[in-house]
N, C-alpha and C positions, 0 to 999 in steps of 0.2 A: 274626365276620370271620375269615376265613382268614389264617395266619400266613404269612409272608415270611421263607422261610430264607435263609443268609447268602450262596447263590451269587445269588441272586432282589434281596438288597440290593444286593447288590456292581454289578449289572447296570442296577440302577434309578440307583445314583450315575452309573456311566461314562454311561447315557445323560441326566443331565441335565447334566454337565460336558459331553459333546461338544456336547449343544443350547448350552450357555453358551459354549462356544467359539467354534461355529458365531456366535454372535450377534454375538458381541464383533468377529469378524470383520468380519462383515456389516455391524455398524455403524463398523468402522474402514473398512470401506472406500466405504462413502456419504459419510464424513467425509472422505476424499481425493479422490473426487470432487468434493465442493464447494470444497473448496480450488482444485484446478484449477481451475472454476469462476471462482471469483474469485482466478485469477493468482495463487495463492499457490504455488509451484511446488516452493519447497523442502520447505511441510512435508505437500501432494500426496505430492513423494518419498519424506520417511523413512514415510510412513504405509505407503504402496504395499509399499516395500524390509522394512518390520516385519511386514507380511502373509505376502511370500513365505518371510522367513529362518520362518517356522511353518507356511506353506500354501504349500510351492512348485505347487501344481497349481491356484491360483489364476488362473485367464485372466486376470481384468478387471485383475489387481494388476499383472501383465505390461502389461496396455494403459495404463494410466497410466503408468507408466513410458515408456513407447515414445510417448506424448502430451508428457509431458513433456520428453520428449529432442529430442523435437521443436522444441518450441518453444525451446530453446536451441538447434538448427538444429545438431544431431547427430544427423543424419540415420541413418549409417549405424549408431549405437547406436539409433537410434528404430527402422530394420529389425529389428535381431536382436528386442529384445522382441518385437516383432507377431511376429517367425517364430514367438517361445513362446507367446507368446498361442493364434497359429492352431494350435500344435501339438496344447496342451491344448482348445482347441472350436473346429476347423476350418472350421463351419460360420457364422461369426458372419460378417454380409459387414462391416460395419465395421471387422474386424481387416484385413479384404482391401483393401477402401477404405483405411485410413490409411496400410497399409506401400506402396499403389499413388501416394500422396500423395509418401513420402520417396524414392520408387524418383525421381518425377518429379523430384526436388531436387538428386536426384544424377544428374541427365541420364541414368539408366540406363533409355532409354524402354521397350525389349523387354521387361525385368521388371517397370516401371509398366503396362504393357497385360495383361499376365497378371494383375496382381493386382485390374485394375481389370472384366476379365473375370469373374474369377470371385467379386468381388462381383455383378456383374449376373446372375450364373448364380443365385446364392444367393436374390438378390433382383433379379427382376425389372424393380420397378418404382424401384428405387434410382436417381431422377434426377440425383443429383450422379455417381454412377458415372459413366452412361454420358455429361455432359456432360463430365467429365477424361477420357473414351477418345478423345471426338470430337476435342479439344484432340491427345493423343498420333493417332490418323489421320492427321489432316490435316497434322505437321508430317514423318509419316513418308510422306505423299504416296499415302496411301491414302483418296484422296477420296468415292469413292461411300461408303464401309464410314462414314466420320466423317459426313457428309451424313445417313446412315441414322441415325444414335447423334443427332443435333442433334434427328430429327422425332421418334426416341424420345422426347426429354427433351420437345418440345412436346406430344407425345400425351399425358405423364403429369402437366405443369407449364403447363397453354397458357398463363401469362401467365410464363415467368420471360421474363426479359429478357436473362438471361446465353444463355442457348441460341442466341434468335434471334440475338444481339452475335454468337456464335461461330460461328453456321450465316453471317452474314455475311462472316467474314474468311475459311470458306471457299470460301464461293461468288466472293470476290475472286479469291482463287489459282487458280480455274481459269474465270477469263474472265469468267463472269457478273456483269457490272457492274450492270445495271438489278434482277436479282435481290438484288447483295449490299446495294445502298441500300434496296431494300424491306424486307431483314433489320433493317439497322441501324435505319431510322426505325421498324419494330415494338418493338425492342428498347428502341428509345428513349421510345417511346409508354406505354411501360411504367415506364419509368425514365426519366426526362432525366435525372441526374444520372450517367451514368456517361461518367466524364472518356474512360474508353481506347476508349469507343464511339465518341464526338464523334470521337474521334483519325483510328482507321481511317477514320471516314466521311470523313473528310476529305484521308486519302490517295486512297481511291478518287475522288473530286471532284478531287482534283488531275490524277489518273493520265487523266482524259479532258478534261482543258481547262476544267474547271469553277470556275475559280479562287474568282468572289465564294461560292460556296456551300463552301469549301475553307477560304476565311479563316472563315466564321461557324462553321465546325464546330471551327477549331483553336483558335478566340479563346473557346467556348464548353467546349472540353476544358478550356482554361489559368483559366477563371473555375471553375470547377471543383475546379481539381485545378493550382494555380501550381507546384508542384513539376515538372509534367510539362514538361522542357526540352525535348522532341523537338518539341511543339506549338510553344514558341516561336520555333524553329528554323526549322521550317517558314514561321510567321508570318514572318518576316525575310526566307525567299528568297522568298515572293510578292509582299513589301509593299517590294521592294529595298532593305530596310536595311544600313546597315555590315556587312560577314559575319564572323559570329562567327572567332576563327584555325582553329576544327575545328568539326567539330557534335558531339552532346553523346556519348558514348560508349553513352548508352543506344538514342538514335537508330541508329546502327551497327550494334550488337549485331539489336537486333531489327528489324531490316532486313533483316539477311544470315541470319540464324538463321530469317525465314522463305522467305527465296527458296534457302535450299540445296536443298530434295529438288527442286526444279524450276529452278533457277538454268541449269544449261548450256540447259534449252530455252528458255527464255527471254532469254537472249544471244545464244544462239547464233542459232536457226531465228528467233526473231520480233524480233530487236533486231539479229541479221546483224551481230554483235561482228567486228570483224575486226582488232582491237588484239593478239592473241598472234601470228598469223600474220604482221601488218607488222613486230611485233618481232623477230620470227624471222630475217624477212628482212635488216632491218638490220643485225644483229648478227654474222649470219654473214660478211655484207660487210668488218667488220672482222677476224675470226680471223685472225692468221699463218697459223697451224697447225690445221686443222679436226678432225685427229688427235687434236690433244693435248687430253684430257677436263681441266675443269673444275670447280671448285668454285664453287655456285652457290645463290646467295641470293632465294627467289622473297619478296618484303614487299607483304602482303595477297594472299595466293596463293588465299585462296577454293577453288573446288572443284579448283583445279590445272590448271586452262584453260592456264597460261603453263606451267607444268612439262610438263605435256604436250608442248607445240611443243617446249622446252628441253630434256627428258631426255636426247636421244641424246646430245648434248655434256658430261653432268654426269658425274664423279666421285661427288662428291655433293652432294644436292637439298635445301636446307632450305627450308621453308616457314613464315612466319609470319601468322598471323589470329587477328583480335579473336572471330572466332564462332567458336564451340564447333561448332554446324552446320557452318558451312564444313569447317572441319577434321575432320568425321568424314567428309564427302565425300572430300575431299582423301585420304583414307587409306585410303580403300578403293582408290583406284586404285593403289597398293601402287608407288609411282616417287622417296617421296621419301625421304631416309636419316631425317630428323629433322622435326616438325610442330611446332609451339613456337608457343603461343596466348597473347595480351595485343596492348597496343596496340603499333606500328613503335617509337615512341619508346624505351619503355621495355625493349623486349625487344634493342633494339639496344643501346644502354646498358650492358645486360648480357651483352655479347655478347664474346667474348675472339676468336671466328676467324676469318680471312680468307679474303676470296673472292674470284675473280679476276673474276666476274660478280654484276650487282645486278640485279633484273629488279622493274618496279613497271607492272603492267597493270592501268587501269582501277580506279588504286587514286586516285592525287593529286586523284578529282573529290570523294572525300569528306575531304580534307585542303584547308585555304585555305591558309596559314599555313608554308611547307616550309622554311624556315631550318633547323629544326633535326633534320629528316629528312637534308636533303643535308650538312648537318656528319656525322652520325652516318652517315652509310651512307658517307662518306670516311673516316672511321676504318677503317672493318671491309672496308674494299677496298683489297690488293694494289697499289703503285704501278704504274701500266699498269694496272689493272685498269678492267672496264666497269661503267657502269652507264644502262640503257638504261628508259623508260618514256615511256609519254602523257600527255599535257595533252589537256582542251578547252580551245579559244583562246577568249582574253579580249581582244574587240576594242577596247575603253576604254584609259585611262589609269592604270587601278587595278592593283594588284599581282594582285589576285584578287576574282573577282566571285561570290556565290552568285546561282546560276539556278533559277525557278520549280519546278526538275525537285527540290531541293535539292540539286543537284551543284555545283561549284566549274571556275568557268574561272580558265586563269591565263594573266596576258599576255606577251608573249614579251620584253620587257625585263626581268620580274622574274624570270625564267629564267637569262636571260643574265647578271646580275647575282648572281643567288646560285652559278652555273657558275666566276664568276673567283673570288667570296665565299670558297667553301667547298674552294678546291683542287681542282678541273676544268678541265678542257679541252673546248672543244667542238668533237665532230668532226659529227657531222651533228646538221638541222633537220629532219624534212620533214616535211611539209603533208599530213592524209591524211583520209578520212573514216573515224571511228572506230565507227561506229554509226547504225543510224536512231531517231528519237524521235518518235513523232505521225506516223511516214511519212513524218518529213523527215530526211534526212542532219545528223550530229552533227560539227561541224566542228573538229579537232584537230593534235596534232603527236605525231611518234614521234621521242624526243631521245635521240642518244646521247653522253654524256658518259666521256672518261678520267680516270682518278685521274693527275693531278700530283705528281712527285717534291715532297714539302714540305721537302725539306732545301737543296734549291738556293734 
């Protein structure tokens, strides 16, 4: 046997130490994967964190980490990992995939579609990819492109069910009705159990008169899935129950957060909104002085419909909405000084400045309940000051009715009533058609009320 001189040992230890390191690794880090696994998250982390402080060129040690931060819904720590991850193996689409996961979290859509890109580049056939593009598409109002990414996901998955669900909320958004129920009842065919399916199916059932198949789909989300208050909501304005004082904020939210990339066409050209222009009208009727600019409070200003008519008078322009959508619309149109997102109540609450105008368009039909709107928007308005918005009329006795549509009428006693209540004056009423609905005229009021000196 041939001898082994001492550079020859020396060579033979370092490479069974680096093999024993390598392993020791290797097996810490199968061991922090199963932890994740089974939601053990902390000790996932120091496993991960003990990899890198001796292997920083560890990808996967990065990607646990960035899973994990994840799921404590640290999102933008869960980015930076994934950047490290993809820095050291660029090509992994699951690093691409996951950082496209928190981009979406943080509403940062432009950088959730790139990264969700170039997992499908990576990987082709990656059908969660391209079903989170289809999602980002269609809420950036890039329909054909998400329609195409939905058939992907069915060319590669024909039975998911999530696909069809989502190729039908798109085919909602751009008109195809008898196409999006085909979707949904596929999707369903597949799954009955998915509550948020039932849901949509049953807006679009509402959205053409379809009521009894409207209730079975909302009562069948809410068997489901009793959490889902938007379902019971709905359930209440078909079935004329008591209406709730507001609908539920998640209703709201994802309402307006999906009609923003299409919202003004849809008021405008097919629903013939003509509530900012009446208001425009009225308001100007009061000015003393048409000269003297303003400070002006637009509450649930949406994509800026009402600032728009408003701007030439503003000083400055604040705008307040519950959607994060709305308000990335509203800001593009570059009119207002300030955008300030949450709900009217509470952002007024918070609010120290005054403004000599209050403008509320086509916001009060998703509010029942306005007591404590018109207390608060009288604090924050200037004595003299306006505040001007629409009702649909509530031909009843009730203070406020919810309507099949889920909107809210309000009757013009409980108007008048909360106008003396809250420190107003009422200078006009009038009578106007605010909109059409089914191709029928939506019957309303355009009120304008003064802030009252509260010290006399």
């Amino acid at each position: 046997m041939p001898e082994i001189d001492k550079n020859q040992s020396d060579d033979i230890v370092s490479d069974i130490n680096q093999f024993s390191a390598r392993a020791r690794i290797a097996a810490k880090l199968n061991t922090a994967k199963v932890c994740y696994q089974q939601k053990k998250y902390e000790d996932a982390e120091q496993m991960a964190r003990e990899i890198v402080s001796t292997d920083n060129l560890n990808s996967d040690a990065y990607y646990i980490l960035g899973l994990v931060a994840r799921q404590r819904r640290q999102y933008q720590e869960a980015v930076e990992f994934m950047n490290e991850a993809i820095r050291l193996s660029p090509d992994r689409p699951d690093y691409h995939f996951t950082k496209g996961m928190n981009y979406t979290d943080l509403e940062r859509a432009e950088d959730a579609l790139l990264a969700y890109d170039m997992a499908v580049l990576l990987a082709p056939e990656f059908a969660e990819a391209h079903n989170f593009r289809a999602n980002i598409l269609g809420k950036a109002g890039r329909f054909n492109e998400a329609l195409r990414a939905c058939e992907k996901v069915i060319e590669i998955v024909p039975n998911s069910a999530q696909a069809y669900s989502n190729l039908g909320n798109i085919l909602y958004k751009i008109g195809q009705i008898e196409g999006a129920l085909e979707a949904y009842n596929a999707a369903l065919a597949i799954n009955p159990e998915l509550a948020d399916t039932h849901y949509n199916q049953g807006l679009v059932y509402n959205s053409v008169e379809r009521y009894e198949d409207a209730r079975e789909s909302f009562r069948n989300a809410l068997r489901i899935n009793p959490k889902l208050e938007s379902a019971g909501y709905m359930l209440a304005a078909l079935d004329g129950e008591a209406a709730p004082a507001q609908p539920p904020a998640q209703y709201v939210t994802s309402l307006f957060d999906g009609y923003a990339v299409n919202y003004d066409e849809i008021l405008v050209e097919k629903l013939n909104c003509q509530v900012p222009k009446l208001m425009l009208m009225e308001g100007i009727k009061q000015l003393p002085d048409k000269s003297v600019k303003l400070d002006i409070l637009d509450l649930g200003c949406g994509t800026g419909l009402c600032g728009v008519a408003f701007r030439d008078l503003a000083t400055t322009l604040v705008g307040i909405d519950l959607s994060s959508g709305m308000l990335a619309k509203s800001g593009e149109r570059e009119i207002y000084t300030e955008l300030l997102q949450g709900d009217i109540l509470t952002v007024l609450e918070n609010t120290e400045q005054q403004f000599d105008l209050v403008l509320s368009g086509d916001v009060f039909v998703y509010i029942g309940a306005l007591d404590g709107v018109f207390s608060r928007v009288r604090k924050c308005l200037k004595t003299g000051g306006l505040f001007i918005f629409s009702v649909e009329r509530e031909e009843g006795h009730e203070k406020y009715k919810i309507r099949k549509s889920g909107r809210y009428a309000h009757s013009p006693e409980y108007i008048k009533t909360l106008t003396v209540n809250t420190g107003f004056s009422m200078v006009s009423n009038n009578s106007a058609t605010l909109r059409n609905e089914h191709g029928k005229p939506v019957a309303g009021e355009i009120i304008l009320l003064r802030a009252r000196d509260n010290t006399q």
